[in-house]
TORKOL-4160 file (C-alpha; in steps of 0.2 Angstrom, whole numbers, padded with zeros to 4 digits, m for minus):
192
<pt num="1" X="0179" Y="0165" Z="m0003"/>
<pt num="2" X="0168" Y="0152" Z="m0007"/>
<pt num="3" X="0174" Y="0151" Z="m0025"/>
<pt num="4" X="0191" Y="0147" Z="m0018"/>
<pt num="5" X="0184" Y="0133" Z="m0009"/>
<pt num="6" X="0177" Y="0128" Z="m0024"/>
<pt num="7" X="0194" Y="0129" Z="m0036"/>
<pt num="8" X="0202" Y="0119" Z="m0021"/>
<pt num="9" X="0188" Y="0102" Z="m0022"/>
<pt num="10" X="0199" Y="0092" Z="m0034"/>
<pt num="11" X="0216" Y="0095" Z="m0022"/>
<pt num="12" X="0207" Y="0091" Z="m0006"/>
<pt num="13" X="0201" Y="0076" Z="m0013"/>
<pt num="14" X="0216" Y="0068" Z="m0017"/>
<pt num="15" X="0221" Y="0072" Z="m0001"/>
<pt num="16" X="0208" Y="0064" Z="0007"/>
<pt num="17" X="0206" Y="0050" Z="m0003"/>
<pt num="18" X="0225" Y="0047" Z="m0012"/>
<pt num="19" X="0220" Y="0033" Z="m0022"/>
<pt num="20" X="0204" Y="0036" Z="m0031"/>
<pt num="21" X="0206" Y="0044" Z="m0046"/>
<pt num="22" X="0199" Y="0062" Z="m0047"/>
<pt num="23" X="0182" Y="0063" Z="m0056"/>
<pt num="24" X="0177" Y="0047" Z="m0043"/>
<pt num="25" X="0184" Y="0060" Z="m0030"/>
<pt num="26" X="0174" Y="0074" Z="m0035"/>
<pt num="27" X="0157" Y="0063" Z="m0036"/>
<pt num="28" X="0160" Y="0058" Z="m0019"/>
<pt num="29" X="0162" Y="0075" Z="m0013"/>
<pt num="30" X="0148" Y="0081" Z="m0022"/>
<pt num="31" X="0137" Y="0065" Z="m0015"/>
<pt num="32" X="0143" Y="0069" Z="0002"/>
<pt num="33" X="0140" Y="0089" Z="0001"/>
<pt num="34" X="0122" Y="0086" Z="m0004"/>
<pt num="35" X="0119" Y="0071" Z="0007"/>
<pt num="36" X="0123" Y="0084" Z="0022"/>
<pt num="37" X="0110" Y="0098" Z="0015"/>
<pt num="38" X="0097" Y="0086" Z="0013"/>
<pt num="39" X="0101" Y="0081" Z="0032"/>
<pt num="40" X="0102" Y="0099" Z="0036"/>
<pt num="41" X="0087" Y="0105" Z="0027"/>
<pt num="42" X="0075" Y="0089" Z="0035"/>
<pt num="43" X="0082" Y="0094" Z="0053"/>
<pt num="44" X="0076" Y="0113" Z="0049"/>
<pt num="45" X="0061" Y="0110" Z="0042"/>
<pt num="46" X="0068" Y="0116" Z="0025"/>
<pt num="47" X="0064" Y="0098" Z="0018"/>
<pt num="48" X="0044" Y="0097" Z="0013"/>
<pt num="49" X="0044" Y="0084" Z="0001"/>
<pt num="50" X="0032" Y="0074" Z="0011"/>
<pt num="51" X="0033" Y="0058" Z="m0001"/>
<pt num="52" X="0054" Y="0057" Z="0001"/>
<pt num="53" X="0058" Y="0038" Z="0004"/>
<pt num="54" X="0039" Y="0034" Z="0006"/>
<pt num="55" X="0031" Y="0018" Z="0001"/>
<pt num="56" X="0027" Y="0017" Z="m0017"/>
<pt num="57" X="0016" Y="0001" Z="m0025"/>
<pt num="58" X="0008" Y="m0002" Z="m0042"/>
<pt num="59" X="m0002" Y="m0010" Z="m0050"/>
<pt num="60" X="0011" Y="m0021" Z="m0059"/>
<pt num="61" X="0031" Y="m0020" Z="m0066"/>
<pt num="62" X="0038" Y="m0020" Z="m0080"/>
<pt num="63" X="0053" Y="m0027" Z="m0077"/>
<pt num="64" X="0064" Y="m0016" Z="m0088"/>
<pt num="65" X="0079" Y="m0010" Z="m0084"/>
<pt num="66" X="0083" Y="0010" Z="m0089"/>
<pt num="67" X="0099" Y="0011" Z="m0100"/>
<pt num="68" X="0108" Y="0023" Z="m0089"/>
<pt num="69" X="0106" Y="0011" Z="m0075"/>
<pt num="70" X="0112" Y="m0007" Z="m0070"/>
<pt num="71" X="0097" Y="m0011" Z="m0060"/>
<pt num="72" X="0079" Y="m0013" Z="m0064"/>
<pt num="73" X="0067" Y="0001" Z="m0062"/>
<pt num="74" X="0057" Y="m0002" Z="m0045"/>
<pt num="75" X="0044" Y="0009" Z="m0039"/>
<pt num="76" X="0055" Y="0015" Z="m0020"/>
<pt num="77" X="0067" Y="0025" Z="m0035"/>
<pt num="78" X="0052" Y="0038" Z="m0038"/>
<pt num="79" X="0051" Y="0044" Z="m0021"/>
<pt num="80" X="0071" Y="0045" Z="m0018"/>
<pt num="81" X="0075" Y="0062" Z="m0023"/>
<pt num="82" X="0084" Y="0058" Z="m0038"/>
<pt num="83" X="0080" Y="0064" Z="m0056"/>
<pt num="84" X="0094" Y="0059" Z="m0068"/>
<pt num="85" X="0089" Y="0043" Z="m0074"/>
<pt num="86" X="0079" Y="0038" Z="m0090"/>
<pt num="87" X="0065" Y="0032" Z="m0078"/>
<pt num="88" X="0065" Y="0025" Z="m0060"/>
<pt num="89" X="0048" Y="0014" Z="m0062"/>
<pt num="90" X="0035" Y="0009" Z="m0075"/>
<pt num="91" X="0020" Y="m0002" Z="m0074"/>
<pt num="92" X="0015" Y="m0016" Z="m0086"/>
<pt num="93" X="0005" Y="m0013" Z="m0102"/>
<pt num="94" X="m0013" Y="m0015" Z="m0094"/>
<pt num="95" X="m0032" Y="m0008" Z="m0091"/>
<pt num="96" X="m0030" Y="0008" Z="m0080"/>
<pt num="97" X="m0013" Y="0005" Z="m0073"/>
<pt num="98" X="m0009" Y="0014" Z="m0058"/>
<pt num="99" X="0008" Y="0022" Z="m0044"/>
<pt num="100" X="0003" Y="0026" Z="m0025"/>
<pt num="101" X="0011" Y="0033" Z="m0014"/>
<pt num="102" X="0007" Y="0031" Z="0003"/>
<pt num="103" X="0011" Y="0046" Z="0014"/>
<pt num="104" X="0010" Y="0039" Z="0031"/>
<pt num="105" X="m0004" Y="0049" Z="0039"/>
<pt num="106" X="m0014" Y="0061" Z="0032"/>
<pt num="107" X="m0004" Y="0078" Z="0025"/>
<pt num="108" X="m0009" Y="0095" Z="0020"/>
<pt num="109" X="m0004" Y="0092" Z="0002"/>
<pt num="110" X="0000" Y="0110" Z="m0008"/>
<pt num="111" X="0008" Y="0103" Z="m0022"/>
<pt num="112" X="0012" Y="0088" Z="m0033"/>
<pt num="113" X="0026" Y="0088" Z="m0046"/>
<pt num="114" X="0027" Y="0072" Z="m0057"/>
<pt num="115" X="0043" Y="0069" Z="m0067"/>
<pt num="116" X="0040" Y="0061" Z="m0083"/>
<pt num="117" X="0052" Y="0049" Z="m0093"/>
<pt num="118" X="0068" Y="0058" Z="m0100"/>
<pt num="119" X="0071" Y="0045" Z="m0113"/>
<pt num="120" X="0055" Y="0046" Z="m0126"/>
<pt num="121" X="0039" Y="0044" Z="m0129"/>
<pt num="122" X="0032" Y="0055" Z="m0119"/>
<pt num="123" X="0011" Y="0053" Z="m0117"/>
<pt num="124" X="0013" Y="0041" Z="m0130"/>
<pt num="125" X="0005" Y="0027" Z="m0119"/>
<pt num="126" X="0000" Y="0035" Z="m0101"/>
<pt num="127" X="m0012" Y="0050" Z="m0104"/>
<pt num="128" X="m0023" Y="0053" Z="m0099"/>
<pt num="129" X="m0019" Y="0052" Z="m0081"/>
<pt num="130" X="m0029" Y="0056" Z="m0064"/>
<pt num="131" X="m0022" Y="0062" Z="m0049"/>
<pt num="132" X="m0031" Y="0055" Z="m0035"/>
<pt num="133" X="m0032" Y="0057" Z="m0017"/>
<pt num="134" X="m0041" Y="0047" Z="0000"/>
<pt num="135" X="m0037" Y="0046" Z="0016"/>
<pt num="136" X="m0032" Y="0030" Z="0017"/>
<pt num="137" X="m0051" Y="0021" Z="0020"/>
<pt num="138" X="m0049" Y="0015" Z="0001"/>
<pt num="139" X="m0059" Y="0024" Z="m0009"/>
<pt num="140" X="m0048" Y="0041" Z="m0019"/>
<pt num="141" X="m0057" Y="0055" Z="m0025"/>
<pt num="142" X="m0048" Y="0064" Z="m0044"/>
<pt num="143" X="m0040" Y="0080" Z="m0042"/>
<pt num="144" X="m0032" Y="0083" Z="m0056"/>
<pt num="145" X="m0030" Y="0076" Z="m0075"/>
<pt num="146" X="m0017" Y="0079" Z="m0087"/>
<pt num="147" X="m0021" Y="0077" Z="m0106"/>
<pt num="148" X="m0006" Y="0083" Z="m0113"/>
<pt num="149" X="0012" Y="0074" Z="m0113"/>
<pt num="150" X="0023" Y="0079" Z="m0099"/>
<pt num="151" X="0045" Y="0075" Z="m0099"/>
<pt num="152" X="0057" Y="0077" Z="m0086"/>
<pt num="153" X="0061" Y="0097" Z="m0092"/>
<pt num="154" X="0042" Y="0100" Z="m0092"/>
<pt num="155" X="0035" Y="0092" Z="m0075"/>
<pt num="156" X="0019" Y="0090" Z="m0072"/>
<pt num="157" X="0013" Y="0104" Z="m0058"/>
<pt num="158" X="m0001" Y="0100" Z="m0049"/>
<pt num="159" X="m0006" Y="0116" Z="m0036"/>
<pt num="160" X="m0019" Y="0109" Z="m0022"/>
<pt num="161" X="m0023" Y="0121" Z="m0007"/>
<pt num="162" X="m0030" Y="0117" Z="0006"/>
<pt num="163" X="m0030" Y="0096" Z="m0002"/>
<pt num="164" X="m0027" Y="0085" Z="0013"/>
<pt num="165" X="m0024" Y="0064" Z="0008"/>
<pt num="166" X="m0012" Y="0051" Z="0016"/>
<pt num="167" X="m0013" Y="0041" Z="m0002"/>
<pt num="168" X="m0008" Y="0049" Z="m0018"/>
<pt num="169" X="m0014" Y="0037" Z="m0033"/>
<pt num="170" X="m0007" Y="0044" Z="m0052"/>
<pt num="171" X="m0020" Y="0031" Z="m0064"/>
<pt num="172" X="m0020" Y="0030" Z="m0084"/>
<pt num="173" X="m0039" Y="0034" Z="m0085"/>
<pt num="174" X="m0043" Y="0026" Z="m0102"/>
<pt num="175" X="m0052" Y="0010" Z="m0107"/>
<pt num="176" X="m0037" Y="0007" Z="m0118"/>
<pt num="177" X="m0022" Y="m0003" Z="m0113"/>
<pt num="178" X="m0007" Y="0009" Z="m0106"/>
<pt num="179" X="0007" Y="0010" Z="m0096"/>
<pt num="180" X="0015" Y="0022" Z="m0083"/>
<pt num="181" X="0032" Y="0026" Z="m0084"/>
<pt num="182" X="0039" Y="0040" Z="m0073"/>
<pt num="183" X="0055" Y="0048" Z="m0065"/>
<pt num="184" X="0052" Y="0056" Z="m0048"/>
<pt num="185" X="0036" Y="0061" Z="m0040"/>
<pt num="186" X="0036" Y="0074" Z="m0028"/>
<pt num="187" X="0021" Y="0078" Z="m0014"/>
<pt num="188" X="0026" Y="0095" Z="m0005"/>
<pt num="189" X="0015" Y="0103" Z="0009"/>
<pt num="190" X="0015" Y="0101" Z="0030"/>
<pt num="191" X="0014" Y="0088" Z="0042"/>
<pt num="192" X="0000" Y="0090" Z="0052"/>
């Protein structure tokens, strides 16, 4: 049945929106279908990415714009869910650059999934890079480090049970000048 429903997409959308070509059709349909499981799994609890539309700062901008997209990264795109561009945010070339996200309150944080850069380079200027945590009194404590070059295919998992933070802080812990560029990063766990 459902694959029925499926065949019939591209006819139901001309007929709901006669004069938009097909493919724009489709993508709308799509952009609606998931729009309406992503409210349906955050009203059901489904939804744990506890660092979904959260507020992200760094420690500078690059200013660069991805190729793939006609805007300029900025830090908000990490934490929007989305993973198909070459990069959402990068820092400036600097001494230990640094991404927070700010969580709010404090969570019970099980995992952390960083999405690296799909374009290039990966680890050529980031690594290696500390995952911190603090509660939000200023000072974060390293959890986790990663040596070794991670991409969008290869994520960077980190597995934390029983870690609880309201600010998530990824730092390039080198004395040498680096740069952070990433896709998404994802903080899953339960609100207290």
């Amino acid at each position: 049945m459902l694959e029925g429903v499926i065949g019939r997409v591209p006819e139901l959308a001309r007929r709901a929106f006669p004069q938009v070509p097909v493919p724009s059709v489709v993508a709308r349909w799509l952009a609606l279908l998931a729009s309406l499981a992503a409210l349906w799994g955050s009203c059901f609890g489904f939804d744990r990415n506890l660092a979904r539309d959260k507020l992200v700062t760094m420690s500078s901008m690059c200013g660069a714009r991805p190729r793939n997209s006609p805007f300029p990264a900025e830090p908000a795109r990490l934490v929007d869910g989305s993973k198909w561009r070459e990069y959402d945010a990068c820092t400036a070339t600097e001494h230990q650059p640094w991404i927070a996200v700010d969580l709010g309150t404090v969570q019970r944080i099980e995992e952390v999934i960083v999405t690296g850069r799909r374009d290039c380079c990966w680890g050529y200027r980031d690594l290696p890079l500390a995952l911190e945590l603090s509660d939000g009194a200023g000072s974060f404590q390293e959890v986790a480090r990663r040596e070794q070059p991670f991409s969008d295919r290869e994520p960077w998992r980190i597995r934390l049970p029983g870690a609880r933070g309201r600010q998530l802080r990824l730092r390039v812990a080198s004395e040498q000048a680096a740069k952070i560029v990433l896709t998404e990063i994802e903080v899953f766990g339960s609100r207290d």
